[in-house]
NUKOLVEX-692186 format. One line per field, with one value per residue (C-alpha): residue in three letters; z, x negated, y negated. Coordinates in pm, 1 decimal, padded with zeros to 6 digits, m for minus. Each point is the difference from the previous one (the first is absolute). Example, Ala and Ser with C-alpha at 12.3 -4.5 7.8 and 13.67 -1.06 7.14 Angstrom:
BEGIN
resn <- ALA,SER
zz <- 00780.0,m00066.0
xx <- m01230.0,m00137.0
yy <- 00450.0,m00344.0
//
This chain:
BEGIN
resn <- UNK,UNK,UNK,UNK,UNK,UNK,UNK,UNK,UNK,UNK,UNK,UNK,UNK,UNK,UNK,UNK,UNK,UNK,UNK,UNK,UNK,UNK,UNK,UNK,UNK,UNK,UNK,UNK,UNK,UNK,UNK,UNK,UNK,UNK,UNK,UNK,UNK,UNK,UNK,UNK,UNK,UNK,UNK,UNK,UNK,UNK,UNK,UNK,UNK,UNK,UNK,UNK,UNK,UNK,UNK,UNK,UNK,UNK,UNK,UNK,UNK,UNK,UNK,UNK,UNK,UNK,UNK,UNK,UNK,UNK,UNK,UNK,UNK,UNK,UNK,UNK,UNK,UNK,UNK,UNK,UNK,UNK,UNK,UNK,UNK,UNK,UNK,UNK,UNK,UNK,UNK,UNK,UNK,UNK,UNK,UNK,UNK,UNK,UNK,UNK,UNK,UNK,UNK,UNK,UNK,UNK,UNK,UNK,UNK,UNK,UNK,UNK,UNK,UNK,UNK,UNK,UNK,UNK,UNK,UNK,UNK,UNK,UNK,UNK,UNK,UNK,UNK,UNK,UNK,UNK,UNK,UNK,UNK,UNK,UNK,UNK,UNK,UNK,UNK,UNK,UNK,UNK,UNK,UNK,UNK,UNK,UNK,UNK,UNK,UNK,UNK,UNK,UNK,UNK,UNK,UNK,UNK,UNK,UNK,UNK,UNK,UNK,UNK,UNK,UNK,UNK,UNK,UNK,UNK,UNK,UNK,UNK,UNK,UNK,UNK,UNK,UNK,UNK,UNK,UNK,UNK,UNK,UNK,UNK,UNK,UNK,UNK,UNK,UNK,UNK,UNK,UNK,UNK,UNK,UNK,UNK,UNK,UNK,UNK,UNK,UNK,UNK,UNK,UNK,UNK,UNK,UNK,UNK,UNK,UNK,UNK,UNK,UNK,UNK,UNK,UNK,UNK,UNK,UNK,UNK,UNK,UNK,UNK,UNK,UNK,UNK,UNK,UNK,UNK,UNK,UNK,UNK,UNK,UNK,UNK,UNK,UNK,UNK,UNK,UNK,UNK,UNK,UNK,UNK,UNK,UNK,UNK,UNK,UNK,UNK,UNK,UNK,UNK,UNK,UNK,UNK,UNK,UNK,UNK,UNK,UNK,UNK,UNK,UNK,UNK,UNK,UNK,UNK,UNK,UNK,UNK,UNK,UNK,UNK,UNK,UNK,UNK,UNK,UNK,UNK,UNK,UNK,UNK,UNK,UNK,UNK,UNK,UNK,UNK,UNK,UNK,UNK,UNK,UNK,UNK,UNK,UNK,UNK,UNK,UNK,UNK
zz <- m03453.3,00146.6,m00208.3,m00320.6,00136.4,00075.3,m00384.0,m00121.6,00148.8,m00134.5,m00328.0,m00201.2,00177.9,m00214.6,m00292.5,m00067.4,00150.4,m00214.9,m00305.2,00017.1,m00004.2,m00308.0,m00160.7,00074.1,m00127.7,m00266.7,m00031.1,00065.6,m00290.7,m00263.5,00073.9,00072.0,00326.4,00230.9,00180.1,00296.8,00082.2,m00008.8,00216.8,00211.0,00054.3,m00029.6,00278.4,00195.4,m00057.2,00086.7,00335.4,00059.6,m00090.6,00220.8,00345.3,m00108.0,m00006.1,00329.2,00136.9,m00146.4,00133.3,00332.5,m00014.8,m00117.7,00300.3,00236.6,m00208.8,00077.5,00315.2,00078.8,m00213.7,00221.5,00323.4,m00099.6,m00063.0,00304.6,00179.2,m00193.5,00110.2,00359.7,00010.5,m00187.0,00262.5,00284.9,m00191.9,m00025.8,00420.6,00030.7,m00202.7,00206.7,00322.6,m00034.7,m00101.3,00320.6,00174.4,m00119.8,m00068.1,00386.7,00091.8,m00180.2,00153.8,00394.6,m00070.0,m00092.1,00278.2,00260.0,m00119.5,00180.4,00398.5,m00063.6,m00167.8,00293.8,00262.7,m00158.0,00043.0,00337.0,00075.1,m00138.9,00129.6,00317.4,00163.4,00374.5,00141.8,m00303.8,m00175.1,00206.2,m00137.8,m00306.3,m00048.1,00149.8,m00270.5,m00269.3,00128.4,00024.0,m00327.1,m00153.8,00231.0,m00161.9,m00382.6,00116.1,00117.2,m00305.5,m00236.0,00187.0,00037.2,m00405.1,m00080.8,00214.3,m00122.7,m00386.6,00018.9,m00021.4,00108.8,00357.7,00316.9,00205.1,00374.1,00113.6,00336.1,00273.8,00223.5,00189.6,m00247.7,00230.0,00042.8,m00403.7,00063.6,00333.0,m00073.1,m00332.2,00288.6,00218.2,m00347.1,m00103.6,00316.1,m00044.1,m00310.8,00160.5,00242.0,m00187.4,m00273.2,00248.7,m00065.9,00202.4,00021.9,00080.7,00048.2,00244.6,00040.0,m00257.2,00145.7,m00252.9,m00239.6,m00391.2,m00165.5,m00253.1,m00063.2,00288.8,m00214.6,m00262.9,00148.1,00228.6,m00317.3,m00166.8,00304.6,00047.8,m00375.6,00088.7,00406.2,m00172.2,m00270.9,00210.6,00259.6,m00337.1,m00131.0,00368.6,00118.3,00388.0,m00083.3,00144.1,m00115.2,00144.0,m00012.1,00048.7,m00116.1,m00022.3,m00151.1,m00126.2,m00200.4,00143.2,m00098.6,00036.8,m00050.0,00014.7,m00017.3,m00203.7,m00401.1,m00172.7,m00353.9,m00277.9,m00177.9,m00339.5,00198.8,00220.9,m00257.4,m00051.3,00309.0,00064.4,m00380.7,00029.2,m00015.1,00041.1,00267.7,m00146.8,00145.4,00313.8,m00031.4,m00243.5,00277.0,00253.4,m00102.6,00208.7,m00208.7,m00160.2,m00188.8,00125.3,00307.2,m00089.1,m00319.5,00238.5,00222.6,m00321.6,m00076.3,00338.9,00024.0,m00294.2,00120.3,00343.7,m00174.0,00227.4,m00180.7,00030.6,m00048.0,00024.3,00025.7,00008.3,m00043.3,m00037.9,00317.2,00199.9,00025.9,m00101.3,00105.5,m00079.1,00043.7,00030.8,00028.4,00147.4,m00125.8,00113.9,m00031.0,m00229.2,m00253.7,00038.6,m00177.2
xx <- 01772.7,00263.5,00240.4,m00169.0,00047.0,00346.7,00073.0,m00274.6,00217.0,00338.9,m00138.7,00139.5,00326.1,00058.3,m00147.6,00245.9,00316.1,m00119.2,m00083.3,00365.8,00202.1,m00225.7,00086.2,00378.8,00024.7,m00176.2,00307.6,00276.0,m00146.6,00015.0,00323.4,00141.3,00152.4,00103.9,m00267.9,00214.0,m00009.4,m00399.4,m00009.1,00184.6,m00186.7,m00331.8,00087.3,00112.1,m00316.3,m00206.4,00177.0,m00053.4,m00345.7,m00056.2,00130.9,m00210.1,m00324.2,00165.7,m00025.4,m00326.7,m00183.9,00147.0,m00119.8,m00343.1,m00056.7,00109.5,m00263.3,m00267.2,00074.0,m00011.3,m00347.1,m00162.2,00162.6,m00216.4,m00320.0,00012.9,00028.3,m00253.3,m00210.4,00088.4,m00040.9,m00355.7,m00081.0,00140.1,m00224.5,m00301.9,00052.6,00014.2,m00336.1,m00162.0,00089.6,m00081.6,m00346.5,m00050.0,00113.1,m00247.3,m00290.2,00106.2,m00024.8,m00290.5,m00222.4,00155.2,m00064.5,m00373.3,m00022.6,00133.1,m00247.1,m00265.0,00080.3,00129.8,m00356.3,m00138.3,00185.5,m00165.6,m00338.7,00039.6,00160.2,m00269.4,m00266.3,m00001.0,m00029.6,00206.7,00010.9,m00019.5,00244.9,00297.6,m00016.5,m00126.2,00298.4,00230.8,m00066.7,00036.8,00346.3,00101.0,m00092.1,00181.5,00295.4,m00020.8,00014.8,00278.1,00231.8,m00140.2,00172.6,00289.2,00078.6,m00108.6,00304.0,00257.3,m00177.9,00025.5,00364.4,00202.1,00305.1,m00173.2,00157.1,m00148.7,00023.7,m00040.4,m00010.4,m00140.0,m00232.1,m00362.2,m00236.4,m00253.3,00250.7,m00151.1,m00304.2,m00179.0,00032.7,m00214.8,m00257.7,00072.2,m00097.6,m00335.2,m00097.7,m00310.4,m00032.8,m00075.6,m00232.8,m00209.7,m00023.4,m00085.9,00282.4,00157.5,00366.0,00143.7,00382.4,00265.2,00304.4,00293.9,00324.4,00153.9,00232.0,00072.0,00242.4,m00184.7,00045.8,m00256.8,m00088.9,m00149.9,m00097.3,m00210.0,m00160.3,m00102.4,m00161.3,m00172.6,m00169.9,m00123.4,m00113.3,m00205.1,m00173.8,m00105.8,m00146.0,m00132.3,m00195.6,m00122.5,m00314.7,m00039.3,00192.3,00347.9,00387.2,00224.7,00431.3,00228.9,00341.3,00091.8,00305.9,00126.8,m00321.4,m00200.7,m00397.3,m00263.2,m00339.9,m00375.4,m00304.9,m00166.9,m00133.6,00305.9,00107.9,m00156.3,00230.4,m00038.3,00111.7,00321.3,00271.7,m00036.2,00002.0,00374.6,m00068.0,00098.3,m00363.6,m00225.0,m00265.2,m00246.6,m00310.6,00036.8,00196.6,m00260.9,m00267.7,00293.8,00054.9,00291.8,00178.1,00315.0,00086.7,00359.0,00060.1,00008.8,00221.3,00241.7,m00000.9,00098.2,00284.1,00168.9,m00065.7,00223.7,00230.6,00031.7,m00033.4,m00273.2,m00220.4,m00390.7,m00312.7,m00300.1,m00336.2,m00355.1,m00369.0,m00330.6,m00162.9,00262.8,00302.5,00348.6,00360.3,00308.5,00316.6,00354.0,00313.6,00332.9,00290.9,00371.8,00224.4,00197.3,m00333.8,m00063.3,00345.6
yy <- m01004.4,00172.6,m00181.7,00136.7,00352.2,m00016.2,m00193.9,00335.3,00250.2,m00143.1,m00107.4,00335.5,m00020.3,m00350.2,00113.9,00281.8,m00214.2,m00274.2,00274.2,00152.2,m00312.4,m00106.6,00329.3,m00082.9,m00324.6,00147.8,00256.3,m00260.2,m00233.2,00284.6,00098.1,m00313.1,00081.0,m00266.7,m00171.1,m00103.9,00385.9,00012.3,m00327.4,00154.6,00320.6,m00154.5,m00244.5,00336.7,00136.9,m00305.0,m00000.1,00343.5,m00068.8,m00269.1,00172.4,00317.0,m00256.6,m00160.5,00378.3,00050.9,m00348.8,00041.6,00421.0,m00064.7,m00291.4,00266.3,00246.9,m00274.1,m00046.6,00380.9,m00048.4,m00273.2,00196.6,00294.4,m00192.8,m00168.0,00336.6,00153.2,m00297.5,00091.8,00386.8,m00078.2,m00200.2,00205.8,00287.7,m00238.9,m00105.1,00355.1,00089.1,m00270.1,00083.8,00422.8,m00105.4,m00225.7,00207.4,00299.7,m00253.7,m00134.5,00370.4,00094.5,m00269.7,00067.0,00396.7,m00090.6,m00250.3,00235.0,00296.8,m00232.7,00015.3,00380.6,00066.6,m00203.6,00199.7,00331.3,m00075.0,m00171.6,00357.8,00178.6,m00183.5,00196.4,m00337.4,m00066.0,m00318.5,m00225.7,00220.6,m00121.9,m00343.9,00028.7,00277.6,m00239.4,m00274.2,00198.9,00125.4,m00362.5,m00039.5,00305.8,m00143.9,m00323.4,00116.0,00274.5,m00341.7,m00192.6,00311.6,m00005.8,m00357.0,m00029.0,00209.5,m00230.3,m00304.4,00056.8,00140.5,m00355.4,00198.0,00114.3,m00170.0,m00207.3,00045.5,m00411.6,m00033.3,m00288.5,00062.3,m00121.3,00004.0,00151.4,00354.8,00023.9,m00085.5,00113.4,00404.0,m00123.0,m00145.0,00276.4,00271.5,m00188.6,m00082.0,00268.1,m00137.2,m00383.9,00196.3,00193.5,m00272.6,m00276.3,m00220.2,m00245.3,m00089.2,m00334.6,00079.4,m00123.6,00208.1,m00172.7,m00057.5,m00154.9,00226.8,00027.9,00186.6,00257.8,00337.0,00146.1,00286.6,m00166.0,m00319.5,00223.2,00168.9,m00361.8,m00091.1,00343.7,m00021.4,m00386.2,00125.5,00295.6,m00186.0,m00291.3,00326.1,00097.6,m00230.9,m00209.8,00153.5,m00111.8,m00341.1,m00140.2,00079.0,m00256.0,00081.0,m00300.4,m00112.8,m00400.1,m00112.2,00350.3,00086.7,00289.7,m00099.4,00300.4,m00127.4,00149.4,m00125.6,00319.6,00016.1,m00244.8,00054.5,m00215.5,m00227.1,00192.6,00311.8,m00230.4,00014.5,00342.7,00193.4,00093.3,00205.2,00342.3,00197.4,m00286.1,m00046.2,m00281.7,00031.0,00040.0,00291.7,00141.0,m00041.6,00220.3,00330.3,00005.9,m00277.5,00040.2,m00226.9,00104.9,m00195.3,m00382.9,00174.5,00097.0,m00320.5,m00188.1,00237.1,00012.0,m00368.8,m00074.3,00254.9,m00116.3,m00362.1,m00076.7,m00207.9,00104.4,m00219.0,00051.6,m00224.0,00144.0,m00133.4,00239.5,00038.6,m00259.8,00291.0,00026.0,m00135.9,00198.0,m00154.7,00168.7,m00232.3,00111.8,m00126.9,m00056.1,00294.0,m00215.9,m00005.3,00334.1,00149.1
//
């Protein structure tokens, strides 16, 4: 094809060479003139002719070249523009969702403050901050998560320094709800970023305090994989492979106005940030496992 182009474009080129030594030999026959001078010149010509195709075949690969170049980084800039596209409208349909989320606990904190009510108000006041807290460090943490070029601040330490001040912040939350705990103070240490390791296991803490009524939440880590399991509502297996979606809540989280949709979103993100693999394994009415497993440093760049 490209072959064809390049004979297309020099085509008229030997048509009029070809045209004027025609019209000379046509000369040097009627007047008799010696033919060893139009060899001569004709072969001239011809060799002329064939460095100025030389020039042009070797010009015109250079012009397709410069021809596929540009495609290619058409290609690329439409799909840098495309990447772009994609990522502005998760971010505002991320944004869009946490800003109607959040409108929840701060419409919650109004009435409890206009209520009039004392004693209950405390708590009830003190949840909802928690919860406001919670989707204020979801934002946040969104914004470093989804920007590939954000650093990472790895460092090793006991896993329990990331997660007792979780314990220590839903501890009313355990109380009031009727929950038990069965945890054991880890000693062991992983190398994470704290920051966000702390968030993942913040979003799986508060939905298991979510959706156990008066059940059991047991925290362990064997063999570098952090299990948090409950014994509350469980997620069906139609609803399973689709609760770390962006916006989704199944069921149960249609049954719990305070649902997100948000949370188990963000575990998945951080998780293949972090490269922290997450599973998760749920029946109805049995509970739910969640799963985080910390790496090597050396799997984590």
């Amino acid at each position: 094809m490209k072959f064809k182009a390049f004979i297309k474009q020099i085509l008229p080129t030997i048509l009029i060479t070809f045209s004027c030594l025609v019209i000379f030999a046509l000369i040097f026959a009627m007047y008799s003139l010696d033919w060893a001078i139009y060899l001569g010149g004709a072969g001239l010509v011809l060799l002329i002719l064939a460095f100025l195709l030389a020039f042009q075949f070797v010009n015109f690969k250079q012009q397709i070249s410069l021809q596929e170049e540009l495609e290619e980084t058409k290609k690329s800039l439409n799909a840098i523009q495309f990447d772009n596209i994609q990522k502005e409208r998760a971010l505002e349909d991320y944004f869009m969702l946490w800003v109607h989320q959040i409108k929840t606990p701060i419409t919650a904190s109004k009435l409890l403050l206009e209520s009039g009510q004392e004693i209950p108000l405390t708590k009830q006041l003190k949840q909802e901050l928690i919860s406001i807290d919670n989707y204020t460090n979801l934002a946040l943490n969104y914004l470093k998560v989804s920007q590939p070029d954000s650093n990472l601040n790895y460092a090793r330490m006991p896993l329990d320094t990331i997660i007792a001040p979780l314990l220590r912040k839903y501890r009313a939350q355990f109380i009031e709800s009727n929950i038990k705990l069965h945890y054991k103070k880890i000693e062991d240490e992983v190398l994470t970023d704290p920051n966000l390791a702390q968030v993942m296991i913040e979003q799986i803490l508060s939905n298991a305090l979510k959706y156990t009524k008066q059940g059991d939440i047991w925290i362990n880590f064997d063999q570098n994989i952090l299990n948090i399991k409950d014994n509350g509502q469980g997620i069906s297996k139609d609803n399973l492979p689709r609760v770390f979606e962006r916006g989704y809540s199944g069921l149960n989280g249609q049954l719990n106005e305070k649902s997100s949709g948000i949370g188990l979103y963000m575990v998945r993100l951080i998780s293949k940030r972090l490269n922290h693999p997450v599973t998760i394994e749920s029946a109805v009415e049995i509970g739910t496992t969640l799963a985080i497993e910390f790496n090597s440093y050396e799997e984590t760049r």
